[in-house]
Structure formats: C-alpha cells, structure tokens
C-alpha positions, 0 to 999 in steps of 0.5 A: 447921708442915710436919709438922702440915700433913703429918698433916692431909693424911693424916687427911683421905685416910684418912678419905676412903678409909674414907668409900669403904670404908663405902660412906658415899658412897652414902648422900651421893648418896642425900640430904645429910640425915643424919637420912634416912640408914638406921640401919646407915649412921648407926652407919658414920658414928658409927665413922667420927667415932670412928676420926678421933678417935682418930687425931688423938689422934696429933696432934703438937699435944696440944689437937687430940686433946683437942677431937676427943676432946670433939666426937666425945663431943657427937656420941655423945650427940647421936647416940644422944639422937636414935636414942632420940627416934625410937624413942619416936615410932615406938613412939608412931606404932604404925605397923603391919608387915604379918607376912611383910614382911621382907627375906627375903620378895619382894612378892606379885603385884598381886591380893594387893595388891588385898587389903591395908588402907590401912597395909599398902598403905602399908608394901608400897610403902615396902618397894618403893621401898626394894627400888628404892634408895629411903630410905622412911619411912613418916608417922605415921597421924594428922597426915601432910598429905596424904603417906603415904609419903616417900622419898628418891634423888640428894638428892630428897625424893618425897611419895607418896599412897597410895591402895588401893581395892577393884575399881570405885572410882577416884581422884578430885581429893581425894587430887591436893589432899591431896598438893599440900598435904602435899608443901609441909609436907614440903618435897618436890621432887616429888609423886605419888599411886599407886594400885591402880585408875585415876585419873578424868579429872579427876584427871589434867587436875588432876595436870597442871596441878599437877606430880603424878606418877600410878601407876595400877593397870598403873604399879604393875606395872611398879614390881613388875616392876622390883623383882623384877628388881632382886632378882633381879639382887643374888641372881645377884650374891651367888651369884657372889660365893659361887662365886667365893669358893669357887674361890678 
C-alpha cells in the first residue's frame, strides 16, 4: 500500500513539473475552458495525458495501467473528433484572412484601417487582442448575436462589436443593444463595442447604463501602441536570448 501511495505521489509531481514545463499553466490562467485553449496548447496537453499514461503503465498494480491506457484512448478519440469537428465549421464558416496578416507582419497604422472591410476589421482586431495575450476567436458571419469577436484573459469571457465605418459616420444605440444581446447568448462576463470613428451621445449615456465598454477611434490607437510595444518588447527578449545563446 505504502509503495502504491509512493508512486502516485510521484506521478502527480511529475506531471505537475511537466505542466510548468509546457507552459500549460499559462493557458489555465488564461481560461479553465479547454476548448478556448490554442491548438498548439491542446496538442501539450494531449502529450502530456500520453506521458501520465504511460507512466502508470508502471503502476505496481497492473489495472491501473490498463484503465490510463483505455482513457488516454477516449481522450485521443474525443480529441481529434472534435479538432475535426471544428475544422469543418471553420471550413463552413468561410471566415475570411485578410493576405498579409500573419504573425510575421505588424499591424498597419490607423488609416490603413480606415480602408479595411467590415471582416477584415473583424480579423485585425482578433489578431490585436491576440498580440496582446488575448485567446481570440472570431463568430461565424451569419448567426453571432450581436458579437463579432470573443476573447478570452484571466478566465474572462469579453464580447466585442466591431464596428468600421468611413470618415463622418458614428456609431449609434443599435450596435450598444446588439452586443448587450449577444454577450447574454455567449455567456460573456463583459461587454464592448470598438470602432474607428466615435460613439453618438446616445450611444455612450446607453453604454453606461448597460456596462459596455467603448473603444472610439483614438482608444483604438492606444491599443495599436500597446500592441507594438508589446512586439517590440518579445523581439528584444528573443534577441537577447539569441546573443546569449552565442556567448554561451
């Protein structure tokens, strides 16, 4: 009994110090909701189950291997099912990715903004929040209640209405009402609305009372600033790295 209570003890540090390892606590802070974790994140986490199977394949009670080794199976099937499942609704969704927008490329200024397409307005600011420590993901174009773009931090599901209009247009009540609605269908825990143009004042007084927040044209700089900045600070940290790296 003692040397079963010993092994257990040292699976779970283990997998523990290989949680750290794979940086899986990160994604944990981020939100407990596996399915909003990246795709990269979830592939840690299946070979994290895998290397926990095995080891209790080393169990000094045989049954005990054999039931990780048929749940890690389950988890494998239930896994890659739903990987597929989502492909086929991303497929389906024919959610548009502006060319250019990969990681490698930084984000225009705000004029080029001013030029994109209601979807491409849509995908620059889940790349933004992304850039930010964000989980992003943006709705399907038909059916989204009201939310354009979900995003997750410290556990906190955000609903965001993105609205990009040309020069002299504002935003009024009707996108304040559409993501009030929509953040109830998602189950958000908060609310806001950006634009690249300014908010009417009856759209404001209406944010108010209904706990939206509102990203007008020079908020949306200041989120550009942060994002570069942000980028800048993870390329002077891997050029450190590489230098040190060399030294060494």
């Amino acid at each position: 009994m003692n040397e079963v209570i010993r092994f257990i003890f040292v699976w779970i540090i283990g997998l523990s110090i290989f949680w750290r390892v794979l940086g899986l606590h990160k994604a944990w802070k981020r939100t407990n909701k596996i399915k909003y974790w990246k795709f990269d994140e979830k592939v840690k986490l299946h070979f994290l189950c895998f290397v926990g199977a095995i080891a209790l394949c080393e169990s000094p009670q045989e049954i005990v291997g054999v039931v990780a080794i048929i749940g890690y199976l389950c988890f494998t099937l239930t896994f890659f099912s739903k990987f597929l499942w989502e492909l086929v609704q991303a497929l389906s969704k024919k959610i548009y990715i502006p060319k250019g927008y990969g990681s490698r490329r930084t984000i225009e200024d705000i004029e080029h903004i001013d030029r994109m397409t209601g979807t491409e307005f849509e995908v620059f600011l889940a790349k933004l929040f992304d850039g930010l420590g964000y989980y992003t993901e943006v709705t399907p174009s038909s059916g989204d209640f009201g939310v354009d773009v979900k995003m997750i931090k410290n556990k906190t599901l955000t609903a965001i209405q993105a609205k990009c209009y040309g020069e002299g247009k504002t935003v009024g009540v009707k996108a304040i009402n559409e993501v009030v609605g929509g953040a109830g269908y998602w189950k958000a825990d908060k609310k806001m609305v950006i634009t690249n143009r300014y908010f009417t004042d009856a759209a404001i007084k209406t944010a108010v009372r209904n706990h939206v927040k509102l990203v007008d044209r020079e908020g949306l700089r200041i989120l550009l600033q942060q994002y570069h900045d942000a980028l800048k600070k993870r390329r002077l940290l891997l050029l450190r790295f590489r230098k040190e790296k060399r030294s060494s």
